[in-house]
KOLSEKE-463827 format. One record per residue (C-alpha): residue in one letter; x, y, z; residue number from 1. Coordinates in steps of 0.5 Angstrom, whole numbers. Layout:
volum_px_py_pz_fidren
A_X_Y_Z_NUM
...
# end
This chain:
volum_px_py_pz_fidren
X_281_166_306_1
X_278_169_301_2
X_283_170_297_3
X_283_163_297_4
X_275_160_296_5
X_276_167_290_6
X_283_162_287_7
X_279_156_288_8
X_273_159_284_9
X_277_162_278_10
X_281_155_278_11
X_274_151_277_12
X_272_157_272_13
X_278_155_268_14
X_277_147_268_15
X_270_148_266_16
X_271_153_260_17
X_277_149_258_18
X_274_143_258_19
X_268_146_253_20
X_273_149_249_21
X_277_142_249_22
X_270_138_246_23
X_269_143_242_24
X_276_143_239_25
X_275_135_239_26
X_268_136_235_27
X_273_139_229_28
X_278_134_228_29
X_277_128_223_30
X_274_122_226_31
X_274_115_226_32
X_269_112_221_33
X_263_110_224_34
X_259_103_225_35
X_256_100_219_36
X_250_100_223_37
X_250_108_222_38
X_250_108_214_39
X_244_110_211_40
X_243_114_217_41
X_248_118_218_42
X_252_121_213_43
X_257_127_211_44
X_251_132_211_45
X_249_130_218_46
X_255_130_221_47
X_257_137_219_48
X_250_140_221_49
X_250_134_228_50
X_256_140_229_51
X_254_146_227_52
X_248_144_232_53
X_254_142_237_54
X_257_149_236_55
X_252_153_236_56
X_250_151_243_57
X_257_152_246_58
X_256_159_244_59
X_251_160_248_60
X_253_156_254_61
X_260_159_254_62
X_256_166_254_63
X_251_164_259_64
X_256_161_264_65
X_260_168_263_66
X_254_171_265_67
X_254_167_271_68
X_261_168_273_69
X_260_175_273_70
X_255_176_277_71
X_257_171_281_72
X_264_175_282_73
X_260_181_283_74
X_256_179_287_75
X_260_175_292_76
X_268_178_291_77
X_265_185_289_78
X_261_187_296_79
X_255_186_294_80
X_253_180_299_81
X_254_183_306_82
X_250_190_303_83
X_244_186_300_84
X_245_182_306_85
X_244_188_310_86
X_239_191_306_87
X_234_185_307_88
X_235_185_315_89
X_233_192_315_90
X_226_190_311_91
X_223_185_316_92
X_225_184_323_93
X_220_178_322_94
X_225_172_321_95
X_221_167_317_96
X_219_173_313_97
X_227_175_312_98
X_228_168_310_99
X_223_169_305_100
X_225_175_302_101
X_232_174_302_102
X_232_168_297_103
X_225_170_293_104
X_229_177_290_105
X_235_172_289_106
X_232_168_285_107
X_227_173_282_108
X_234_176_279_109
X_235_169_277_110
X_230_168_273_111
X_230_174_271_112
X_237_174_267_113
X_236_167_265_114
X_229_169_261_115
X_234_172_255_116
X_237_166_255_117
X_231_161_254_118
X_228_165_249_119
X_233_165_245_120
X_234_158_245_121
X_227_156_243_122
X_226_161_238_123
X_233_162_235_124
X_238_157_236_125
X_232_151_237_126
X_230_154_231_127
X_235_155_227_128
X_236_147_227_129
X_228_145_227_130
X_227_143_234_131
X_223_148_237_132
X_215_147_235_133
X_213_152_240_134
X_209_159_239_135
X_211_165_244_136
X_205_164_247_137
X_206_157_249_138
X_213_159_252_139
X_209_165_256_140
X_203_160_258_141
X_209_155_260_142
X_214_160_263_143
X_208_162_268_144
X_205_156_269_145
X_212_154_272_146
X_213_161_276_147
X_207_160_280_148
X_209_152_282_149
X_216_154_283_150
X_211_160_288_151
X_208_155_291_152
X_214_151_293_153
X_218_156_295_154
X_213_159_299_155
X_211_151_302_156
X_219_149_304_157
X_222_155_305_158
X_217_157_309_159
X_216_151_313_160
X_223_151_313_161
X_225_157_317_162
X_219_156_321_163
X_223_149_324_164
X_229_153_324_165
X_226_158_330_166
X_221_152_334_167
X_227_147_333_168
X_233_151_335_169
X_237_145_337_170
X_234_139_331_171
X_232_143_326_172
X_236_140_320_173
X_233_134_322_174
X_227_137_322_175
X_228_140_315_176
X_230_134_313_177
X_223_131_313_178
X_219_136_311_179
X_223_137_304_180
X_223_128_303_181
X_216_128_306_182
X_214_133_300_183
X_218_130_294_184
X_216_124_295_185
X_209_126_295_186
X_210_130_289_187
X_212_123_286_188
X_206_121_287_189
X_202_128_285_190
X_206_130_279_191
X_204_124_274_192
X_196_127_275_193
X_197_134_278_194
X_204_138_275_195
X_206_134_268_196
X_198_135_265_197
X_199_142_265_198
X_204_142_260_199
X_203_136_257_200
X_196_133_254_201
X_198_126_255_202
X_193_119_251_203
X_193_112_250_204
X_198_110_245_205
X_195_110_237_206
X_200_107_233_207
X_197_100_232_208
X_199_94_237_209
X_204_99_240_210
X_200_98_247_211
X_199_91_247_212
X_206_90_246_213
X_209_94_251_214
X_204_91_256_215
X_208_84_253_216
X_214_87_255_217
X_212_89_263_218
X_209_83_264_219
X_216_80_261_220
X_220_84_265_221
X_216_84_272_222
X_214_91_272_223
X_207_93_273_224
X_205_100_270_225
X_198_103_272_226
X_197_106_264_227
X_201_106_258_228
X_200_113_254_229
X_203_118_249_230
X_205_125_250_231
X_204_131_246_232
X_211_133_246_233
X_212_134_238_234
X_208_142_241_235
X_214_144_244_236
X_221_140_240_237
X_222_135_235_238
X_226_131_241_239
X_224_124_243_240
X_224_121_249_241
X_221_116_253_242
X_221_115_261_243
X_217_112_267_244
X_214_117_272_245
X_210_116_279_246
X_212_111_284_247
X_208_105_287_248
X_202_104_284_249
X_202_110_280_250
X_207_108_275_251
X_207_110_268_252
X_210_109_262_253
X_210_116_258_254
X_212_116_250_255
X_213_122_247_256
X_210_123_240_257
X_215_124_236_258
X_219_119_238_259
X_214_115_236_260
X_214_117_229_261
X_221_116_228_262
X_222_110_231_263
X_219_102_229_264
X_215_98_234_265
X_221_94_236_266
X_226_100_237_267
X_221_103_241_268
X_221_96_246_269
X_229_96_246_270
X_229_103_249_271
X_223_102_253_272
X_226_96_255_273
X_233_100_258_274
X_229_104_262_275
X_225_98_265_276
X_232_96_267_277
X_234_103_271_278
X_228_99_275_279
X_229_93_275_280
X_237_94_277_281
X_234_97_283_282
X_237_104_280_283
X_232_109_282_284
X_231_106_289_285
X_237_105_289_286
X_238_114_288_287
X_233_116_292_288
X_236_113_298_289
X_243_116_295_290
X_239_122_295_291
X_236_122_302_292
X_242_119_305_293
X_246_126_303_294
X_240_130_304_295
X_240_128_311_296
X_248_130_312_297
X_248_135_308_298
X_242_139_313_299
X_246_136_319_300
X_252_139_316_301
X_249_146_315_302
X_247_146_323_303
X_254_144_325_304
X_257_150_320_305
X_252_155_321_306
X_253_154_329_307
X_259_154_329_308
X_260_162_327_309
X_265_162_322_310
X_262_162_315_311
X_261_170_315_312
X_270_170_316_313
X_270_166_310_314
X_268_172_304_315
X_273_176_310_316
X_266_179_313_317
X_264_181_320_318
X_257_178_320_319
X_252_175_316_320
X_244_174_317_321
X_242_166_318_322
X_240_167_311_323
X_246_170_308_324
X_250_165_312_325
X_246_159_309_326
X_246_162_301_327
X_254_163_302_328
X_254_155_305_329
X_250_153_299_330
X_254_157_295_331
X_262_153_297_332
X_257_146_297_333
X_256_147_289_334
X_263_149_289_335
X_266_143_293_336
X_261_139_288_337
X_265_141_282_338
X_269_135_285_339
X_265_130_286_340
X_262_131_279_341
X_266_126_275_342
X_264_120_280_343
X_257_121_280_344
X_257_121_273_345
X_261_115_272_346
X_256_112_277_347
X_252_113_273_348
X_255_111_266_349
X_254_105_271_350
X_247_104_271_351
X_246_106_264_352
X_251_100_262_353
X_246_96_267_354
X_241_97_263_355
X_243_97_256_356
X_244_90_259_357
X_238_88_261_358
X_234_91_255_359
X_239_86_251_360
X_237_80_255_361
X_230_83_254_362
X_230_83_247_363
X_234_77_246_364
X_240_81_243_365
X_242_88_242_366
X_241_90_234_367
X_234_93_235_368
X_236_98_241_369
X_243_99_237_370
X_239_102_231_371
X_233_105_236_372
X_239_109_238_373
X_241_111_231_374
X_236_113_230_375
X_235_118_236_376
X_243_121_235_377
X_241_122_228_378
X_234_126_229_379
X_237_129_236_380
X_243_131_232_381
X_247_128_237_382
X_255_130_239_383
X_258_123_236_384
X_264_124_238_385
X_266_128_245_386
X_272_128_248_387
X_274_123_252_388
X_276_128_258_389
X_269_131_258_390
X_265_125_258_391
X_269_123_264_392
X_267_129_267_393
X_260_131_265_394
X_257_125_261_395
X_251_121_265_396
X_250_116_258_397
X_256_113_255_398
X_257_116_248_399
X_253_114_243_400
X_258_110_239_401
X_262_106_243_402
X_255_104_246_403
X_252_102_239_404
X_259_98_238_405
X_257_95_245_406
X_252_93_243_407
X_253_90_236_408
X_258_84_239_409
X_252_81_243_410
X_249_75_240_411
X_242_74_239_412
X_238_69_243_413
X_232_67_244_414
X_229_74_249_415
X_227_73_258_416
X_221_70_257_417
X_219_72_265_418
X_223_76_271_419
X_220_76_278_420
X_215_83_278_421
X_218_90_281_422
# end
């Protein structure tokens, strides 16, 4: 059996290294030319450095997911696991303690080999193509913003977890499973006023007249948002982006700050009106039961396997902890992921689809989204042309082209004028 998880790993380490290489093969051929929406935008320049961009990333990906596979191996295939695993027991017989133990120095290691990667990132290769607006000292204060919520949260679910798994022998995983929905529920309701302002300043909007037309635009669409505000992501990256955050009542609509510089009130209606359309096609209620519903067989799962006494056999070894056996489930599940991987981003691809559609429909065609878009590929020096296979498997939005052709060839109407609210 370990020969063969061992001969399944390699097999999806392979497939997902070839694919990269293939993409970045593709990015080197010479293209179809581009859209005339594209002239002025985007040229000969920018397509080198859109590349160069592309590349340098692959770099650091094929480097950083090299690591992973190493250690991986090491650690899994090496013989590593059952003596950590065996160490661990040995410093507690407390077993929510155990637990905690167990996978808090897992992902202290983790962390810890990831640090390197993300300096480098922000500093060197975000740099590099001027993204990266961000002083080390505001990484540093970031980085442990971020250790203490991770802390926090940890100690909350893993321990609350492990604790249900000895009261609730029988049903923990029905249990655990209400913990961890209950909590990152509240968590969509805590986050806009508690987590995100910590890393981010946010305001009301200051370009002129923005506000008042967005506020046109949700009362078009039938979605009622609590505040309308702008964040100063420009201290961070020169990306853009604009989203919905909270649940219920405490909706809001976010615009980065960069995104707005670069875009025309028009344009930032179009892209705001795609992400209105995640809402009101029902996408996000939509994922968040698709989520809960796996949780939920994913937790009922885990106790079937876990009682069943097989797993320690799996990597050939005589006996694991509780807390050894769950890593190694979670571990075969990422792998058996792999798998799923490109119906979920097709699935998603779907909806965004859906809501290029709607914000079509809310804009009386398809011209202000298709130049908004443009534009972002061109300040975020966007891949314009990944491979297909790739898109299939990894791309959560159509690619940019094929979405701007998309939406060229709609007509232009008079915009929806009301939807039934959200």
């Amino acid at each position: 059996m370990k020969l063969l998880i061992l001969s399944l790993y390699l097999l999806v380490t392979a497939i997902r290294f070839g694919l990269e290489w293939l993409n970045l093969r593709h990015r080197q051929k010479v293209h179809p030319a581009l859209p005339k929406v594209f002239e002025g935008q985007i040229d000969h320049e920018r397509m080198a450095r859109s590349d160069a961009y592309a590349l340098a990333g692959d770099k650091l990906g094929f480097v950083e997911d090299g690591v992973g596979v190493v250690v991986t191996l090491v650690f899994l295939f090496g013989g590593v696991f059952p003596l950590y695993d065996r160490w661990v027991a040995g410093l507690s017989s407390v077993f929510i303690l155990n637990g905690l133990m167990f996978f808090g120095l897992l992902l202290l290691v983790q962390m810890l080999i990831g640090l390197p990667f993300s300096l480098y990132r922000n500093f060197v290769l975000e740099e590099r193509f001027g993204f990266n607006r961000m002083s080390l000292k505001l990484w540093v204060m970031d980085t442990l913003k971020s250790l203490l919520i991770g802390a926090v949260l940890f100690l909350l679910l893993g321990g609350g977890s492990f604790w249900l798994v000895a009261a609730a022998p029988r049903t923990w995983w029905l249990w655990v499973w209400v913990l961890w929905s209950a909590v990152s529920l509240f968590l969509m309701y805590l986050s806009p006023y508690l987590i995100e302002p910590l890393f981010f300043k946010f305001s009301p909007l200051k370009k002129a007249g923005l506000e008042n037309e967005v506020r046109e635009l949700l009362a078009r669409a039938g979605v009622s948002a609590g505040k309308v505000l702008q964040v100063d992501a420009s201290r961070r990256s020169g990306h853009s982006n604009a989203y919905f955050t909270g649940i219920g009542k405490v909706k809001r609509v976010v615009l980065f700050d960069t995104l707005m510089t670069q875009l025309e009130n028009q344009e930032l209606l179009a892209v705001l009106a795609h992400e209105l359309g995640h809402w009101r096609c029902g996408h996000i209620r939509k994922r968040l039961i698709k989520t809960q519903l796996t949780a939920l067989a994913s937790c009922w799962l885990a106790f079937v396997l876990l009682n069943s006494g097989r797993l320690p056999g799996v990597l050939g070894g005589e006996s694991l902890s509780f807390s050894g056996q769950l890593l190694l489930l979670g571990w075969l599940a990422s792998l058996a992921g792999f798998f799923w991987t490109p119906i979920s981003s097709w699935w998603s691809r779907r909806d965004e689809r859906q809501a290029d559609e709607f914000a079509v429909r809310m804009m009386g065609g398809g011209r202000d989204l298709a130049s908004g878009l443009v534009k972002l590929a061109r300040e975020n020096l966007s891949n314009l042309f990944p491979h297909p296979l790739y898109v299939a498997l990894y791309y959560s939005h159509p690619p940019i082209v094929e979405r701007v052709i998309w939406l060229g060839r709609q007509k232009t109407i008079g915009p929806i004028t009301k939807t039934k609210a959200a």
